[in-house]
C-alpha positions as a Markdown table, in Angstrom:
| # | Residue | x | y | z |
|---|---|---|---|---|
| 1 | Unk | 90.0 | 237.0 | 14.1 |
| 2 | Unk | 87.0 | 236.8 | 11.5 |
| 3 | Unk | 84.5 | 240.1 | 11.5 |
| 4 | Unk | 81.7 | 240.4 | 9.6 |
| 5 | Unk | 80.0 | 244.1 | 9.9 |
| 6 | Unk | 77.1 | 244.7 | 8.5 |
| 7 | Unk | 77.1 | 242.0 | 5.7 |
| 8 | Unk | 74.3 | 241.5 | 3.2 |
| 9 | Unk | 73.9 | 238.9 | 0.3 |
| 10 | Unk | 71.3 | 239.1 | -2.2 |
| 11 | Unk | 70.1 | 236.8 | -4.9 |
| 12 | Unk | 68.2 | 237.3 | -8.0 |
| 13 | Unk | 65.5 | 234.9 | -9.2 |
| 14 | Unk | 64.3 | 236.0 | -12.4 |
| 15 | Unk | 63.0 | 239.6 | -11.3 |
| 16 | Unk | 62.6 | 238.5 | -7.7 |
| 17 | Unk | 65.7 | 239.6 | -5.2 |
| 18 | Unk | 66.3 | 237.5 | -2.2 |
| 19 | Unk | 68.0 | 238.5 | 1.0 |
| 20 | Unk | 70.5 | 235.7 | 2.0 |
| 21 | Unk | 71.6 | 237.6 | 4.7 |
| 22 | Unk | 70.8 | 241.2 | 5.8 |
| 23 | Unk | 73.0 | 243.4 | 7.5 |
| 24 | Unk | 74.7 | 240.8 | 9.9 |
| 25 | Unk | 77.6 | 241.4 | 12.2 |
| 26 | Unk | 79.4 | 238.6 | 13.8 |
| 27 | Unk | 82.9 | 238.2 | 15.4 |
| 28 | Unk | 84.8 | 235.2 | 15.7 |
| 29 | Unk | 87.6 | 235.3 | 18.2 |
| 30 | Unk | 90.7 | 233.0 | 19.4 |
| 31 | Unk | 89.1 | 230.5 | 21.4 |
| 32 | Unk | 85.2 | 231.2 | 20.6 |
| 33 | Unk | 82.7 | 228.3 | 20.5 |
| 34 | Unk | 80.0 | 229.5 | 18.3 |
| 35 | Unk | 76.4 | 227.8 | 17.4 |
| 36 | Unk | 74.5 | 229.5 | 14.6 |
| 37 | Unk | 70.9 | 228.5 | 14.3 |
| 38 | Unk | 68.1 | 228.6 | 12.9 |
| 39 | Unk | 65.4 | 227.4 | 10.6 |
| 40 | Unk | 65.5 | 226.5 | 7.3 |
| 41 | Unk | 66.7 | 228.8 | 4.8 |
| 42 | Unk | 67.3 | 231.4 | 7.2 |
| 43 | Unk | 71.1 | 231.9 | 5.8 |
| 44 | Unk | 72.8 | 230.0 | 8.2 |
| 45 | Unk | 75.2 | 228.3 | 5.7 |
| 46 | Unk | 75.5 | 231.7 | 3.5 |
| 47 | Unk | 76.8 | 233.2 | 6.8 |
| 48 | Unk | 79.7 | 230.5 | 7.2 |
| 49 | Unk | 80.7 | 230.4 | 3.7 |
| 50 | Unk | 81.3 | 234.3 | 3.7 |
| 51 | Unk | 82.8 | 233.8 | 6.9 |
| 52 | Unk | 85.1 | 231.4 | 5.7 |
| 53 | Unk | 86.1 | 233.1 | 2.2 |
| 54 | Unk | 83.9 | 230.3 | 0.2 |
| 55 | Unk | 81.2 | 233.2 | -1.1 |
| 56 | Unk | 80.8 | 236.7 | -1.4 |
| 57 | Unk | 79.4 | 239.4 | 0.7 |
| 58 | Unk | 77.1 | 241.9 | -1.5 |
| 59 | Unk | 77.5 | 244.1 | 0.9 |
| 60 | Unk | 79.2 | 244.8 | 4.2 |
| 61 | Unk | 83.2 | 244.4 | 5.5 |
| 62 | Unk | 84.4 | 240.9 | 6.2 |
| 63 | Unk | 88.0 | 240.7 | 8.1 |
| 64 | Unk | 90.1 | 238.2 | 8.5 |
| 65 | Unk | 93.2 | 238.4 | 11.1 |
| 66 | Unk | 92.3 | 242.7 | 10.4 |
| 67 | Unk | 92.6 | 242.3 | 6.6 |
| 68 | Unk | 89.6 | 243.1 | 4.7 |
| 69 | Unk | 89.4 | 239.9 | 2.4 |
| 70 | Unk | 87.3 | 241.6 | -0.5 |
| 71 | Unk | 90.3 | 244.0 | -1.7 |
| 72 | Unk | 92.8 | 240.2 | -2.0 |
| 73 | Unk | 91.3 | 239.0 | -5.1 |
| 74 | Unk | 90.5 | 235.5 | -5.8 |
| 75 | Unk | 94.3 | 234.0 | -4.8 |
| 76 | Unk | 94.5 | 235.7 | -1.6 |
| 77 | Unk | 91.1 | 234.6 | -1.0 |
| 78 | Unk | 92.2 | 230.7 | -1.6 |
| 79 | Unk | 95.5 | 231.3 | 0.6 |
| 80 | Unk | 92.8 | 232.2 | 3.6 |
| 81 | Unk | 91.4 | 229.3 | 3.5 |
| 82 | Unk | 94.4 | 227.1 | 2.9 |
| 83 | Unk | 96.3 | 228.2 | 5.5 |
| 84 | Unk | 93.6 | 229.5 | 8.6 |
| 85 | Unk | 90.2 | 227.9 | 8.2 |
| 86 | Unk | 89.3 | 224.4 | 8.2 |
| 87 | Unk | 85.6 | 223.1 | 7.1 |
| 88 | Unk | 83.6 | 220.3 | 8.1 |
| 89 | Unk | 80.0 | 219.9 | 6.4 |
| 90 | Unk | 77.5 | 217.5 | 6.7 |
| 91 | Unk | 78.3 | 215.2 | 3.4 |
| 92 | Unk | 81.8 | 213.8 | 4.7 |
| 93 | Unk | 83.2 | 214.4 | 0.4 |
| 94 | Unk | 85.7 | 211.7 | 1.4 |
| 95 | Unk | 87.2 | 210.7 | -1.6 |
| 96 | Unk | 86.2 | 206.3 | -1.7 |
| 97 | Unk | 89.0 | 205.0 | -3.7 |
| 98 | Unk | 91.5 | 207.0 | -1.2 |
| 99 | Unk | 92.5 | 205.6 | 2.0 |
| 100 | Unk | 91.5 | 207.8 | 5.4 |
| 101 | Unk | 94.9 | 209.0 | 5.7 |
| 102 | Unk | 95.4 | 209.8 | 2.3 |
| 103 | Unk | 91.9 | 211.7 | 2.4 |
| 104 | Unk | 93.3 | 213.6 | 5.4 |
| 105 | Unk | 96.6 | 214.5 | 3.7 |
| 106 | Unk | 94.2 | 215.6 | 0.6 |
| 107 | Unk | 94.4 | 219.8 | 1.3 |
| 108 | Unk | 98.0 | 219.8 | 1.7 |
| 109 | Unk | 97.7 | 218.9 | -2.5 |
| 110 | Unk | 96.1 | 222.8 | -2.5 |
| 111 | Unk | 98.6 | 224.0 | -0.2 |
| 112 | Unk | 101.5 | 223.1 | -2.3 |
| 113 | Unk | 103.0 | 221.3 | 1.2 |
| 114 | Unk | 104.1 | 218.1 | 1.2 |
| 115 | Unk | 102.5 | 215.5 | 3.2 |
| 116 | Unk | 103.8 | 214.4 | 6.6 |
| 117 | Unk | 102.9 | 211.1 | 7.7 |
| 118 | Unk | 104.1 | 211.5 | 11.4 |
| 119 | Unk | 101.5 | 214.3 | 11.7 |
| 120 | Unk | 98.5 | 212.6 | 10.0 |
| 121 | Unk | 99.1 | 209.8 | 12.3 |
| 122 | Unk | 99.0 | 212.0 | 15.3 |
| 123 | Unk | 95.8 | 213.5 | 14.1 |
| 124 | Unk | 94.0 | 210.6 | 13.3 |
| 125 | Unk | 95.3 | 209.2 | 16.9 |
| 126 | Unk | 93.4 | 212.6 | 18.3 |
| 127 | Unk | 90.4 | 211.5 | 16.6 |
| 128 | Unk | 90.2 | 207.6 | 17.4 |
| 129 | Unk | 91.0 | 206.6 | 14.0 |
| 130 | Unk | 94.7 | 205.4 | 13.8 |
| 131 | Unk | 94.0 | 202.1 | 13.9 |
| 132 | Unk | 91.7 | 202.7 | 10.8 |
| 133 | Unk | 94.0 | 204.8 | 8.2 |
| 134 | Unk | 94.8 | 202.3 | 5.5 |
| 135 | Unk | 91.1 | 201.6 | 5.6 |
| 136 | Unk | 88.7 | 203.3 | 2.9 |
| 137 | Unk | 85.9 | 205.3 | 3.4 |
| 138 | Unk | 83.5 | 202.8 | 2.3 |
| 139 | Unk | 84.7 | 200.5 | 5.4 |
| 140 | Unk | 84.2 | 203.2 | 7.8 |
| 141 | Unk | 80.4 | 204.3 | 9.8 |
| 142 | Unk | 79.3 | 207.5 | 9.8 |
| 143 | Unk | 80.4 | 208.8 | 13.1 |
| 144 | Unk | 84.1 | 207.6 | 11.6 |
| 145 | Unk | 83.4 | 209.1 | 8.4 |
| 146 | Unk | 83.0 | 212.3 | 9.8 |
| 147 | Unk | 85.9 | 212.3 | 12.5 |
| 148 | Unk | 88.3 | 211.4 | 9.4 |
| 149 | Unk | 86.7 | 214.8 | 7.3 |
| 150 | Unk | 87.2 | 216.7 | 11.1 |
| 151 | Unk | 90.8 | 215.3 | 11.0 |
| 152 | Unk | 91.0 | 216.4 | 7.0 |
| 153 | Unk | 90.0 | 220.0 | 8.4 |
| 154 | Unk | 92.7 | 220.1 | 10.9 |
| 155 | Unk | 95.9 | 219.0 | 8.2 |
| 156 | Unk | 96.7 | 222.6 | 7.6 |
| 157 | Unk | 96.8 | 223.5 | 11.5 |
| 158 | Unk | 93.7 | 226.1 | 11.0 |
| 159 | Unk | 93.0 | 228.6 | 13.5 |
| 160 | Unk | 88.7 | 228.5 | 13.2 |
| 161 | Unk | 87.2 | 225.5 | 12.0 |
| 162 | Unk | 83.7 | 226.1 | 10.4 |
| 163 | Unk | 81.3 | 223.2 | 10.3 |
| 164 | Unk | 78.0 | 222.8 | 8.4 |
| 165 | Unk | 75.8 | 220.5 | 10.2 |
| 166 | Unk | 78.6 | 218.5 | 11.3 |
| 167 | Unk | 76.2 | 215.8 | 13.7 |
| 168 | Unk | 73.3 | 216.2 | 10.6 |
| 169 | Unk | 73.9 | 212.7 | 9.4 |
| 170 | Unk | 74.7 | 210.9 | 12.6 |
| 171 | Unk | 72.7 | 208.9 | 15.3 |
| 172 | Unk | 72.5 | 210.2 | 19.0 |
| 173 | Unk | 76.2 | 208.0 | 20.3 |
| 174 | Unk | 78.1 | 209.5 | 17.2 |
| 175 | Unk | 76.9 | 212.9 | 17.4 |
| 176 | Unk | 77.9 | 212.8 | 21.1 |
| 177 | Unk | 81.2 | 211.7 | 20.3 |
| 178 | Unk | 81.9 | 214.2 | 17.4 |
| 179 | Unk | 80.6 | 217.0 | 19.7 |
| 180 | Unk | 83.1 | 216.1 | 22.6 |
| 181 | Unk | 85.8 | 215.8 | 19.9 |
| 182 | Unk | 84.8 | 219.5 | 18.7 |
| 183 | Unk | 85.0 | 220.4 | 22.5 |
| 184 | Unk | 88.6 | 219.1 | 23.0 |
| 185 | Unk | 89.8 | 220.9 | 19.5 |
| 186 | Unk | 88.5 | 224.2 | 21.3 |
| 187 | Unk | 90.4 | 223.7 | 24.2 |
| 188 | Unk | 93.4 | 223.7 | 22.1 |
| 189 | Unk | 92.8 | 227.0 | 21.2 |
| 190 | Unk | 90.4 | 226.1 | 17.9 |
| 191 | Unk | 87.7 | 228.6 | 17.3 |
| 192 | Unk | 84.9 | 226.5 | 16.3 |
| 193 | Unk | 81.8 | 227.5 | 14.6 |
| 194 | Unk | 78.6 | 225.3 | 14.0 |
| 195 | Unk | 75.5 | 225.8 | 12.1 |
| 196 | Unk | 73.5 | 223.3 | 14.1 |
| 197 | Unk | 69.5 | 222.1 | 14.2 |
| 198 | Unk | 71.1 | 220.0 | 17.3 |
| 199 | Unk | 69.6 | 221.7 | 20.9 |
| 200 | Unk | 72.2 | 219.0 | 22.6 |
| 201 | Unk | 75.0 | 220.5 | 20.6 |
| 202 | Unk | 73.9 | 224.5 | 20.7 |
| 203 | Unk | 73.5 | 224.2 | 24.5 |
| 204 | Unk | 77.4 | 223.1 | 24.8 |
| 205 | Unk | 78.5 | 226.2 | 22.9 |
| 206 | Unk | 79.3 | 229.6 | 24.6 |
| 207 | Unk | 77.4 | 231.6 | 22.2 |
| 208 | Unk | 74.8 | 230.9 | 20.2 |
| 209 | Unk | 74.0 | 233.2 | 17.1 |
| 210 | Unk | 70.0 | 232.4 | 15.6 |
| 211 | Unk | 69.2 | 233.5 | 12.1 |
| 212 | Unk | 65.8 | 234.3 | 10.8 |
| 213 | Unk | 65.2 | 235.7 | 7.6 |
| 214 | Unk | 68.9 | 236.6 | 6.8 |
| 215 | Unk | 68.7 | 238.4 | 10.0 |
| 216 | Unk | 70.2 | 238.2 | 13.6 |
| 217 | Unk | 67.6 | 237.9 | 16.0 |
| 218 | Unk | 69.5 | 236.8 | 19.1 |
């Protein structure tokens, strides 16, 4: 579903060019449950944003569904992510003078599709929250914040959902729960990717991809 072969990304500061990532090849596939690790800096979240059409590969092929996304141009780029990748990162970016299920309904407003309130009920039911949608963000705890972004992510009916430290901000019982709630998506049929410093939540993946200096190590 999402290759990357052989995929670079350099920086410049001032003089000084900075591998991001260094010839990295990764495959995503129907299905996959994918941790990427690593320390700090080590490209992790470069990795998913090329992965998801967010950033730029300097060098290397990155294909999505066989089509090599670089030759689409910007548009084609934004219709990718509209309409087959969802994102989760660690900031929730709920929106605090929206309600949940107006926050959730939020990317159809990119997608020029019009909001459906039968199916943002049944995804905030899938995530524990129907009994909270006419609530704002600011009423909500953390572990809720972040299953109302997961439920945001899911509006378009993506095929791979990408998440940035998606347990990064939570305590132990809401990270469990958001991890068991990535675990059901999957057996849908979700791909889901993680960049993860959670051990708890890397051991529950099938694969687990670690980064170290813009390079895969294992």
């Amino acid at each position: 579903m999402i290759a990357l072969e052989d995929v670079s990304k350099l920086y410049r500061r001032g003089s000084e060019e900075v591998h991001a990532l260094d010839g990295v090849t990764l495959e995503i596939a129907e299905g996959d449950l994918i941790a990427i690790c690593g320390p700090s800096g080590s490209g992790k979240t470069t990795l998913l944003n090329i992965a998801g059409c967010m950033d730029h590969a300097s060098k290397g092929v990155v294909r999505i569904c066989g089509e090599e996304v670089e030759r689409g141009g910007e548009r084609r780029l934004a219709e990718i992510r509209q309409s087959l990748i969802g994102f989760v990162f660690q900031q929730f970016f709920l929106i605090p003078t929206l309600t949940v299920e107006e926050n959730v309904e939020l990317p159809l407003l990119f997608s020029h599709r019009k909001a459906d309130r039968a199916r943002t009920a049944d995804l905030l039911e899938s995530v524990g929250l129907a009994h909270r949608r006419r609530h704002r963000p600011g009423q909500l705890s953390g572990g809720e914040m972040q299953r109302a972004a997961v439920a945001r992510s899911l509006i378009n009916e993506p095929k791979v959902i990408l998440a940035d430290e998606p347990t990064g901000n939570l305590d132990s019982r809401n990270s469990a729960a958001v991890i068991e709630l990535f675990e059901a998506l999957n057996r849908r049929g979700i791909a889901i990717v993680l960049v993860t410093h959670n051990p708890v939540l890397a051991a529950r993946c099938r694969k687990v991809v670690h980064l170290e200096d813009g390079k895969v190590v294992a």
